[in-house]
N, CA, C and O atoms as a GROMACS GRO file, in nm:
protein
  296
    1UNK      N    1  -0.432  -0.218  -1.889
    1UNK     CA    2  -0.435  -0.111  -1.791
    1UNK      C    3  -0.382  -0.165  -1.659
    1UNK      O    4  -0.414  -0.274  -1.612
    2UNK      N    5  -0.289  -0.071  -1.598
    2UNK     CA    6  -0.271  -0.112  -1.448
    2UNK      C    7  -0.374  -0.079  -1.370
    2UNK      O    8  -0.406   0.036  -1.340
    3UNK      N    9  -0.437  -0.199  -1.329
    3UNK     CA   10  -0.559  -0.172  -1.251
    3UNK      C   11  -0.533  -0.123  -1.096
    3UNK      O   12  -0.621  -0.069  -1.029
    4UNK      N   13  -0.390  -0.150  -1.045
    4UNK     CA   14  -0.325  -0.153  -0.933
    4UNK      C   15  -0.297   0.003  -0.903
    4UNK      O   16  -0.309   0.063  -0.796
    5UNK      N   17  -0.253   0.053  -1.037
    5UNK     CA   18  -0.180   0.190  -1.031
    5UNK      C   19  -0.312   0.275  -1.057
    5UNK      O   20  -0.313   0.396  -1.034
    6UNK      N   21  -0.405   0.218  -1.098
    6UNK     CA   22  -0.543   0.281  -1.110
    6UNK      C   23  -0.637   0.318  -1.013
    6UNK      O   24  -0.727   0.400  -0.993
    7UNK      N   25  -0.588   0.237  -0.967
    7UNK     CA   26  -0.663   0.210  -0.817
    7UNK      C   27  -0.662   0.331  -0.702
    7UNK      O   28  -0.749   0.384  -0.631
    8UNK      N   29  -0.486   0.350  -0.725
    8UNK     CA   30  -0.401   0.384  -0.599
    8UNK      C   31  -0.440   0.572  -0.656
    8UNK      O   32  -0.420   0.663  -0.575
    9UNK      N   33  -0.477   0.592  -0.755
    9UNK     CA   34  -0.537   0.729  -0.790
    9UNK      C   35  -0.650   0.749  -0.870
    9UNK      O   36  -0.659   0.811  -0.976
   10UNK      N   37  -0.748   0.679  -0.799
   10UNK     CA   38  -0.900   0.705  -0.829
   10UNK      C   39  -0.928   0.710  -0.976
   10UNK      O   40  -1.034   0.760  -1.014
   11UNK      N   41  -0.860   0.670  -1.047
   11UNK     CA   42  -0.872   0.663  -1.227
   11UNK      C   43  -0.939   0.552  -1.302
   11UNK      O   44  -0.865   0.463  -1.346
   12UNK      N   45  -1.045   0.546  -1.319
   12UNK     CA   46  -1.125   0.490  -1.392
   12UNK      C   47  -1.109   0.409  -1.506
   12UNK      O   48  -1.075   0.505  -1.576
   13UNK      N   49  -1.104   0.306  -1.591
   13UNK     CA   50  -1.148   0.309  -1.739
   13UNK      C   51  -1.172   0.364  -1.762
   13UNK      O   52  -1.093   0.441  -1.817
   14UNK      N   53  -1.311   0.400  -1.750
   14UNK     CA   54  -1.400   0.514  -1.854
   14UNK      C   55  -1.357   0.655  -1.826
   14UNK      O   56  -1.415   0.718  -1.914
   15UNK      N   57  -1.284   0.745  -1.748
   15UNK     CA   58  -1.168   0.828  -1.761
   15UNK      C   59  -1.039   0.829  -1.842
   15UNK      O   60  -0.997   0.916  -1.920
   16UNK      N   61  -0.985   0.712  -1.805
   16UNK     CA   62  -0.878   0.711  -1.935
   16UNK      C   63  -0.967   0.664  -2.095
   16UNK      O   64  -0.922   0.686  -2.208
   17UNK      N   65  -1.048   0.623  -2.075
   17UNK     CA   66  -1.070   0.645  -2.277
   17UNK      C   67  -1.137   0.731  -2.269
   17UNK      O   68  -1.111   0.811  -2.358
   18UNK      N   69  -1.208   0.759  -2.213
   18UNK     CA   70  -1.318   0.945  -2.220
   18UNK      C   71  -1.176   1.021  -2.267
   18UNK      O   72  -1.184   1.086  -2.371
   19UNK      N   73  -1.047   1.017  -2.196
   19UNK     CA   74  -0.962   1.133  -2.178
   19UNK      C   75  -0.897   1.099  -2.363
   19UNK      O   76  -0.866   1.179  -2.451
   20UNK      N   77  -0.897   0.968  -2.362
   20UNK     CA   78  -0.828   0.969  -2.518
   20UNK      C   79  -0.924   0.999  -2.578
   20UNK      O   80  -0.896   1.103  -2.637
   21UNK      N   81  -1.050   0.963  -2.605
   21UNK     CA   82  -1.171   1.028  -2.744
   21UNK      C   83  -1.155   1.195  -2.728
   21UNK      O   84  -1.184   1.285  -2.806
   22UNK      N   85  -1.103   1.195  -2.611
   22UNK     CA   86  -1.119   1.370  -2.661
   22UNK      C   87  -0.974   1.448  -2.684
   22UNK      O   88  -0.953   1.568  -2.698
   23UNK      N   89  -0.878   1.331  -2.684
   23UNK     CA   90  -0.771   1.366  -2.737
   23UNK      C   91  -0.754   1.305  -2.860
   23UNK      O   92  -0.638   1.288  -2.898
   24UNK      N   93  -0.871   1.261  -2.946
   24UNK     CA   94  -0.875   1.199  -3.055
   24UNK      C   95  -0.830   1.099  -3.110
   24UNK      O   96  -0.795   1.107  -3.228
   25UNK      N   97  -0.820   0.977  -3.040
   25UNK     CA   98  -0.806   0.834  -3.072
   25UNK      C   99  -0.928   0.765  -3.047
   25UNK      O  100  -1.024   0.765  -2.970
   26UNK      N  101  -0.882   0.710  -3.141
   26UNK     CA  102  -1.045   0.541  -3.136
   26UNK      C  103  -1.020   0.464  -3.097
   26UNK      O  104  -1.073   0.408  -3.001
   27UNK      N  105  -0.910   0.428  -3.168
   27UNK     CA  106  -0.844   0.270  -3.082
   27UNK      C  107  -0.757   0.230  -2.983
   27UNK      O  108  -0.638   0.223  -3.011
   28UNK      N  109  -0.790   0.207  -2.885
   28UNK     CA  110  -0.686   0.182  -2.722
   28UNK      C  111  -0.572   0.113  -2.797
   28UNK      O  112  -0.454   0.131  -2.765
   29UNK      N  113  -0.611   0.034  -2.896
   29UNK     CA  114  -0.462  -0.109  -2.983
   29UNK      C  115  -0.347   0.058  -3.034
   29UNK      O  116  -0.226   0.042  -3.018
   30UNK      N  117  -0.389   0.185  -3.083
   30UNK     CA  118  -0.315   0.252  -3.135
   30UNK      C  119  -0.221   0.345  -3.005
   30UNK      O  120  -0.145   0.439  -3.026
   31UNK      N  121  -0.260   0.278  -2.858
   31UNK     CA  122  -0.178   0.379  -2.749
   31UNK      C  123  -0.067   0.280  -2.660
   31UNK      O  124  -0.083   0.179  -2.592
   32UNK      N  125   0.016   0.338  -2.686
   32UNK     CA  126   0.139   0.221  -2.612
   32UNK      C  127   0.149   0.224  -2.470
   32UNK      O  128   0.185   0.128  -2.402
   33UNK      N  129   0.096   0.402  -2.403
   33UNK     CA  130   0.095   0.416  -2.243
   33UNK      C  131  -0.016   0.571  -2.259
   33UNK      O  132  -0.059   0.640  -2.351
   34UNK      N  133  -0.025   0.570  -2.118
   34UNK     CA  134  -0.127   0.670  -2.080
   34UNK      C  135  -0.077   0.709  -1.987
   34UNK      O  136  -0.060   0.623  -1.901
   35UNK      N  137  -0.036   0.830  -1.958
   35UNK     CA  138   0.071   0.843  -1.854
   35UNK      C  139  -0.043   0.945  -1.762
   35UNK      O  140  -0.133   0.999  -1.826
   36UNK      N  141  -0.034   0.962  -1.643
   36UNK     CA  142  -0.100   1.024  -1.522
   36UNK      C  143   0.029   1.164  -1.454
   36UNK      O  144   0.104   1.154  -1.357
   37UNK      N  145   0.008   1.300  -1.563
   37UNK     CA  146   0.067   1.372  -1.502
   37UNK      C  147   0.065   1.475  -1.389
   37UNK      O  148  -0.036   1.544  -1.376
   38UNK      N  149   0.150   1.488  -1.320
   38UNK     CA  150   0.160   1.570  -1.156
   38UNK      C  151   0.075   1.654  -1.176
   38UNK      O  152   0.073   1.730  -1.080
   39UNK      N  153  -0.031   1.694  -1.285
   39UNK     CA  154  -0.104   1.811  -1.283
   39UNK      C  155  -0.243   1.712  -1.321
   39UNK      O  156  -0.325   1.802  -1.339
   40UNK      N  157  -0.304   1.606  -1.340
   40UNK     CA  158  -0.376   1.539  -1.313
   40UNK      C  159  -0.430   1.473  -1.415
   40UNK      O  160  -0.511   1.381  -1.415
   41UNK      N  161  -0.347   1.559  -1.550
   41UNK     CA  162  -0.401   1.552  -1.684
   41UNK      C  163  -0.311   1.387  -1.729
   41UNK      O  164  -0.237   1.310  -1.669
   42UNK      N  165  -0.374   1.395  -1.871
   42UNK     CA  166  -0.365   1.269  -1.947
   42UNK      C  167  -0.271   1.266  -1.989
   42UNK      O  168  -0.227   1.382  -1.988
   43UNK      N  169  -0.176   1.176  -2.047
   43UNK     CA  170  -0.081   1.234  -2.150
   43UNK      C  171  -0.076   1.069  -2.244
   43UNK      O  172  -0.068   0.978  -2.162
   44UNK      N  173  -0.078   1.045  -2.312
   44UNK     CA  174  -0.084   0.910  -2.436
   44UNK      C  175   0.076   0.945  -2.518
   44UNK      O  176   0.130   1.047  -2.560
   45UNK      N  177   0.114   0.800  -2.512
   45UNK     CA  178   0.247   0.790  -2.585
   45UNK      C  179   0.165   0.707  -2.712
   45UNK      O  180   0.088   0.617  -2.681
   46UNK      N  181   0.179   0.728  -2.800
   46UNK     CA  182   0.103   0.630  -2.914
   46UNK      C  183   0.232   0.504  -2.948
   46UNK      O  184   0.347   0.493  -2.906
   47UNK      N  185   0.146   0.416  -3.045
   47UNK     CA  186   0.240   0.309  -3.037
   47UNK      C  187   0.363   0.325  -3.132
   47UNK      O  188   0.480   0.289  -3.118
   48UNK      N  189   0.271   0.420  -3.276
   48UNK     CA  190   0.365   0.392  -3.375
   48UNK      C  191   0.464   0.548  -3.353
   48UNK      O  192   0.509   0.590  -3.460
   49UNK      N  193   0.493   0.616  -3.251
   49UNK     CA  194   0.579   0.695  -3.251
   49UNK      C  195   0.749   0.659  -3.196
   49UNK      O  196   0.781   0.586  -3.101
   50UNK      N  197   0.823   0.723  -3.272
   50UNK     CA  198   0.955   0.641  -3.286
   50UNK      C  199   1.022   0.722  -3.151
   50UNK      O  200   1.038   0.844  -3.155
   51UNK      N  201   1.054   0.649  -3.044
   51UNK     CA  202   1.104   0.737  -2.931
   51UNK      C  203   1.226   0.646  -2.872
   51UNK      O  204   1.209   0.526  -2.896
   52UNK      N  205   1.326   0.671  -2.810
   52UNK     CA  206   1.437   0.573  -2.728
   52UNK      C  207   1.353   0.522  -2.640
   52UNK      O  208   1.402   0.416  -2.599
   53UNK      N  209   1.209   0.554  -2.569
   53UNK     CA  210   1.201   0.450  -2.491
   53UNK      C  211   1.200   0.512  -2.354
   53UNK      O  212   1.124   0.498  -2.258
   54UNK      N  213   1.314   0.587  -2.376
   54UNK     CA  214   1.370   0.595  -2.189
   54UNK      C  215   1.266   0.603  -2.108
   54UNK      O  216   1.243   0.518  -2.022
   55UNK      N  217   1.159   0.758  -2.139
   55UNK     CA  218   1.056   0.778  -2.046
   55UNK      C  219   0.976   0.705  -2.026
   55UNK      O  220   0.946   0.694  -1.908
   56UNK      N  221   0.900   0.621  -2.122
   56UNK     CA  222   0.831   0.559  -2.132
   56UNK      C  223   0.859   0.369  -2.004
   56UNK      O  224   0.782   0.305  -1.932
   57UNK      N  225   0.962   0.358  -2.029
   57UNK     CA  226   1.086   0.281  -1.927
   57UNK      C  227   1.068   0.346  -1.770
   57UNK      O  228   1.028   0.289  -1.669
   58UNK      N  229   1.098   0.445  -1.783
   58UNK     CA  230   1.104   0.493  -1.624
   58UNK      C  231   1.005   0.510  -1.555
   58UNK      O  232   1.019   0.516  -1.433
   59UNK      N  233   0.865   0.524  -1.620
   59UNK     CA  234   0.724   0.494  -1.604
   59UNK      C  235   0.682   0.422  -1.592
   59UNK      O  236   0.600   0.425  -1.500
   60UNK      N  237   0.702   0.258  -1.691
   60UNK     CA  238   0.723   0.154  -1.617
   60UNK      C  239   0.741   0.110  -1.524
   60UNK      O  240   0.668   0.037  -1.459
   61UNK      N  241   0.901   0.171  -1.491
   61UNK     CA  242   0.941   0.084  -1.331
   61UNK      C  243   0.887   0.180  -1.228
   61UNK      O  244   0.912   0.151  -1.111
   62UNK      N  245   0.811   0.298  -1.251
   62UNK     CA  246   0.814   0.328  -1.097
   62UNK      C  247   0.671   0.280  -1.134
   62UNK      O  248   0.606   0.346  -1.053
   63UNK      N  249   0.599   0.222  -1.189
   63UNK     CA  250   0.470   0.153  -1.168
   63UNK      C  251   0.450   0.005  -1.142
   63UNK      O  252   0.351  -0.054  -1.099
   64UNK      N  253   0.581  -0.045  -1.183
   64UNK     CA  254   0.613  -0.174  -1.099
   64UNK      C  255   0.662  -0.136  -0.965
   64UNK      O  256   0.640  -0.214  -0.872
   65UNK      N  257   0.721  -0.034  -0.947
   65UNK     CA  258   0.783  -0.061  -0.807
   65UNK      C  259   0.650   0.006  -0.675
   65UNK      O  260   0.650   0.014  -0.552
   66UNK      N  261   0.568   0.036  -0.765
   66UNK     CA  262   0.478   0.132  -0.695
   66UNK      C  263   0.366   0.023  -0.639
   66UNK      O  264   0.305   0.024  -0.532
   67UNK      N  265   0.363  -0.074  -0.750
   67UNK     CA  266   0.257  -0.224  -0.704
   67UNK      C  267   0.335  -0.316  -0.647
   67UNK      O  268   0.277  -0.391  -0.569
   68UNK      N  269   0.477  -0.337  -0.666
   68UNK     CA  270   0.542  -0.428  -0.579
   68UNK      C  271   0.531  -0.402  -0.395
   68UNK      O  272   0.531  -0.486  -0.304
   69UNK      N  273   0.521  -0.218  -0.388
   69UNK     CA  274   0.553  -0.187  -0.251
   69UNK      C  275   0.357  -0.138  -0.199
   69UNK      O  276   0.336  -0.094  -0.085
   70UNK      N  277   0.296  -0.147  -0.252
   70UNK     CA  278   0.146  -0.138  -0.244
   70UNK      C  279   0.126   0.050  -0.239
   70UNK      O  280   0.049   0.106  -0.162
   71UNK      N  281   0.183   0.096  -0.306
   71UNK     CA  282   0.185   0.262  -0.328
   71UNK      C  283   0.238   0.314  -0.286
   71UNK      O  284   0.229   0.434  -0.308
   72UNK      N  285   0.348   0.260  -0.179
   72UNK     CA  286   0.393   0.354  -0.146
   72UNK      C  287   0.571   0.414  -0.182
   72UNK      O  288   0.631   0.499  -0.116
   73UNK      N  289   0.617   0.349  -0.289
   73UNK     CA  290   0.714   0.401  -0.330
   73UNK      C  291   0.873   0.381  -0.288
   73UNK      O  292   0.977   0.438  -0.322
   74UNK      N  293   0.846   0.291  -0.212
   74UNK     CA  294   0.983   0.308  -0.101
   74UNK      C  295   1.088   0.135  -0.156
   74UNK      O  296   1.195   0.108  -0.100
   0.00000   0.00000   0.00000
């Protein structure tokens, strides 16, 4: 978990797996990302789903670039 990017929007552990048991996963090992959408909700990329990547990539870097610059994006 990015504890950094967690931080910077009040999101818990026990929010993000509360939010997956009730989106029906057991195992955190079966989720590749947990994405935090503009509407506040959850969204889980699982591991074994076959995708290019891209989004999952661009989520990445603006969460590196988001802890490199301390939240603020620039």
């Amino acid at each position: 978990m990015l504890s950094g990017a967690m931080r910077r929007t009040d999101t818990t552990p026990d929010e993000v797996e509360a939010s997956l048991r009730a989106q029906g996963w057991t195992a955190i090992a079966d989720v590749q990302a947990v994405i935090l959408e503009t509407d506040g909700s959850l969204s889980v990329v699982p591991r074994e789903r076959r995708t290019d990547g891209a989004a999952l990539a661009k989520v990445l870097r603006h969460a590196r670039r988001l802890s490199e610059t301390g939240g603020t994006g620039a």
